[in-house]
C-alpha positions as CSV (number, residue, x, y, z in Angstrom):
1,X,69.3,151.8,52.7
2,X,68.6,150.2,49.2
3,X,65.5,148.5,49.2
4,X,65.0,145.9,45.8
5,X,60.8,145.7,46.4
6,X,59.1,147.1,43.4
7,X,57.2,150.4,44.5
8,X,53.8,150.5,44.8
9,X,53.6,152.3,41.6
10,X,55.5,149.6,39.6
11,X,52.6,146.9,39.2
12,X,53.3,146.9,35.6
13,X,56.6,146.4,35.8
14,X,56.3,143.9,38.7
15,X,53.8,141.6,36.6
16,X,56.2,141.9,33.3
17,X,59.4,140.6,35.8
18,X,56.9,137.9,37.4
19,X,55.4,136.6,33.9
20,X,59.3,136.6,32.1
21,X,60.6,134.5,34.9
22,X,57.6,132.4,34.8
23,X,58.5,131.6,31.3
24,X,61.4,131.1,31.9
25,X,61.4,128.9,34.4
26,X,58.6,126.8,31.9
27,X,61.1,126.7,29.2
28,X,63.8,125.2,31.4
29,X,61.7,122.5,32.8
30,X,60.6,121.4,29.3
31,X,63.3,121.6,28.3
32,X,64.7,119.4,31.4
33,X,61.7,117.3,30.2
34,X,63.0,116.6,26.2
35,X,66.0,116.3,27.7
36,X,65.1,113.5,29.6
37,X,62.9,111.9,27.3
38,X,65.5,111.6,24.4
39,X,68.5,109.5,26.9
40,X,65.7,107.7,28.0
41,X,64.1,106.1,24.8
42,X,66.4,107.4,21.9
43,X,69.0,104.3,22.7
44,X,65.7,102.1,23.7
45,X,64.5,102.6,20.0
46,X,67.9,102.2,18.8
47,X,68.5,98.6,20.6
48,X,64.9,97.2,20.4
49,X,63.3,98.5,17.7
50,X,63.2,96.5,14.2
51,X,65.9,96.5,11.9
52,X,67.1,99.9,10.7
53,X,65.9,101.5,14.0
54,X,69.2,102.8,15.0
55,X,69.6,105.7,12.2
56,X,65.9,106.5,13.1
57,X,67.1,106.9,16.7
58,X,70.1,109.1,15.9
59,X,68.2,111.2,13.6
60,X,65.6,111.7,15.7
61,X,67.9,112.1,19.2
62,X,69.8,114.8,16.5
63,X,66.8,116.6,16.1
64,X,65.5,116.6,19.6
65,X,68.9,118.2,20.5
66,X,68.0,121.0,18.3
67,X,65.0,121.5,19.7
68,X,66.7,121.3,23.2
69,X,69.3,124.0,22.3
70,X,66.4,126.2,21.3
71,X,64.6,126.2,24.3
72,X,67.2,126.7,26.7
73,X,68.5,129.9,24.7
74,X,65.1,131.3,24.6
75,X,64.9,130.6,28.7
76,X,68.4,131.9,28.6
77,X,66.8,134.7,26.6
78,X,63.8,135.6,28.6
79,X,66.0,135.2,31.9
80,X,68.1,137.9,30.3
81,X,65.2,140.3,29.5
82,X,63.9,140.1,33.2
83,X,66.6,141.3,34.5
């Protein structure tokens, strides 16, 4: 019978698995978070803020999304080295 409990040997290994996925599952909920935050008040900007506000907002939603991409391939990442 094949048993997938770490041994009780493996408390190293055990805490690098737990603190990977913990990190990972940080990095996907900020970047839920940015996600969130940029549909949410990068078209608010762009319709109520002064005149020229809309190339802020697509600049800005542009570079979010960057920073989005980056955080869910590094949750991607560290989900890949837990395994």
């Amino acid at each position: 019978q094949t048993s997938f409990r770490a041994g009780e040997g493996d408390a190293l290994a055990e805490m690098v698995f737990l603190s990977l996925l913990t990190a990972c599952m940080g990095l996907g909920l900020q970047t839920v978070l940015i996600a969130m935050l940029v549909a949410m008040l990068g078209p608010s900007l762009a319709l109520r803020g002064p005149d020229g506000s809309l190339a802020d907002a697509v600049a800005g939603m542009q570079g979010y999304t960057k920073v989005m991409l980056a955080t869910f391939m590094a949750a991607l990442g560290l989900l890949l080295l837990s395994a």
